[in-house]
N, C-alpha and C positions, 0 to 999 in steps of 0.2 A: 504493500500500500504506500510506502513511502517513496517507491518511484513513481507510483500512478501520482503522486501530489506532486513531486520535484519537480514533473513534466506539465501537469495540471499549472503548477504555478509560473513556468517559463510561459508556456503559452498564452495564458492570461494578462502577465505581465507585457508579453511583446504586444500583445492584442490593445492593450490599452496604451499602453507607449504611443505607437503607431495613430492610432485612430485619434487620439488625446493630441497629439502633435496637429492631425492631418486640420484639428478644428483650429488649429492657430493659423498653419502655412498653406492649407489647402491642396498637396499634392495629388489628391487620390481623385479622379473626378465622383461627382455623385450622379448614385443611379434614378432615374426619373421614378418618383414617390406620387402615390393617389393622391388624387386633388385638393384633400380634406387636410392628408398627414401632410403636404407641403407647405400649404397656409398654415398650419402648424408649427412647422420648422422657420419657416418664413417669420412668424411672429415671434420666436422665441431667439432665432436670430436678429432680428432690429434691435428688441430690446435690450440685448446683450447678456442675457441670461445661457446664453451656452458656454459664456467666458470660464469661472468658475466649474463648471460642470468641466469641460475640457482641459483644464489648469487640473481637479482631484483625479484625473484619469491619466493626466501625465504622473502625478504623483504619484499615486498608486499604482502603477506599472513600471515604475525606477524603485518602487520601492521592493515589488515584488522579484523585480527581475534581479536583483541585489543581496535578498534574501536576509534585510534587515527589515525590524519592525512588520512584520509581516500581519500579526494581527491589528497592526495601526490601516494598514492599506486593503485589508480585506473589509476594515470599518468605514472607511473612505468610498470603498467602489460600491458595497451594498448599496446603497440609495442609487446608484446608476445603476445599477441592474435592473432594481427592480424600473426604473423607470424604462430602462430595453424594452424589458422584458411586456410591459403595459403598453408602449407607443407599438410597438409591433402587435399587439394582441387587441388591442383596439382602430389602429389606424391604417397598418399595414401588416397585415399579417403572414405575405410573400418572406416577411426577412424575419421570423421569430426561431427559424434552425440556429442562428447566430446568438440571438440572446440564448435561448435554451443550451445550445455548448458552451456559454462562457456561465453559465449557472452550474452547470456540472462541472467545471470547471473550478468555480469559486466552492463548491460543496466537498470536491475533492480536497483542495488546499483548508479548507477549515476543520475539516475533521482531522488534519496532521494536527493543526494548533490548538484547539476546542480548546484545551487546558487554560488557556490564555482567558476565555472566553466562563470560566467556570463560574462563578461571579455572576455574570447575568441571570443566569439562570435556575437560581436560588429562588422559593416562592417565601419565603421569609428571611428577613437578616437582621441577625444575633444584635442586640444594642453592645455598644464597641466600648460601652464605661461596666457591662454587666464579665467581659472577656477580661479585659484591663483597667482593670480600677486605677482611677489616677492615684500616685503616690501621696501620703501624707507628709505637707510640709515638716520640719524638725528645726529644734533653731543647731544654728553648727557647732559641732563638739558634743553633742549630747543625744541621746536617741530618744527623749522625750516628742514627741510630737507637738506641736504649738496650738493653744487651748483658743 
């Protein structure tokens, strides 16, 4: 399993690299989108909300392909996925093979790390003064504790 993620994570990482880049310099041309999902694009490019979105996509694909901070870039791409994963499944759904591989993808790479991830998914969490009680102040030189 740890190769299927090592490979999982190369691919994901070039995947967003690339496409994360291509929203800055434009080298990839784009393929003609239905008329709904392009006013779409259209609109979310004027307003320059794909800045950002294409900015956590280069980062999270330098970060993956790097193989630092890994559960920080798997945190980062989630919200872009799922939004893949929805504009294809609502708008165009010709190009949802792409999202769905980089979900398997990302599902491969987080089950190496989950441990990172242990923490979230707690359905109750321990109050942190009942684990570690704060220390009683003392005055110095004396183990009395201060009244």
């Amino acid at each position: 399993m740890k190769i299927v993620s090592t490979v999982a994570r190369y691919l994901m990482g070039l995947m967003f690299t690339v496409f994360g880049l291509n929203g800055f310099l434009q080298f990839l041309p784009m393929q003609p989108m239905p008329e709904q999902a392009g006013k779409f694009m259209g609109l979310l490019a004027s307003s320059h909300y794909m800045i950002p979105v294409f900015a956590l996509q280069v980062v999270g694909g330098v970060l993956l392909l790097a193989g630092r901070y890994v559960p920080l870039a798997l945190t980062l791409l989630a919200p872009v996925i799922v939004n893949i994963l929805l504009f294809h499944f609502l708008m165009a759904p010709a190009g949802i093979g792409r999202g769905l591989l980089v979900t398997l993808c990302w599902l491969a790479v987080f089950t190496n790390v989950r441990s990172a991830f242990s923490g979230l998914f707690q359905a109750k969490v321990a109050d942190v003064e009942a684990i570690n009680p704060a220390p009683t102040p003392s005055v110095p030189g004396s183990r009395q504790p201060i009244a």
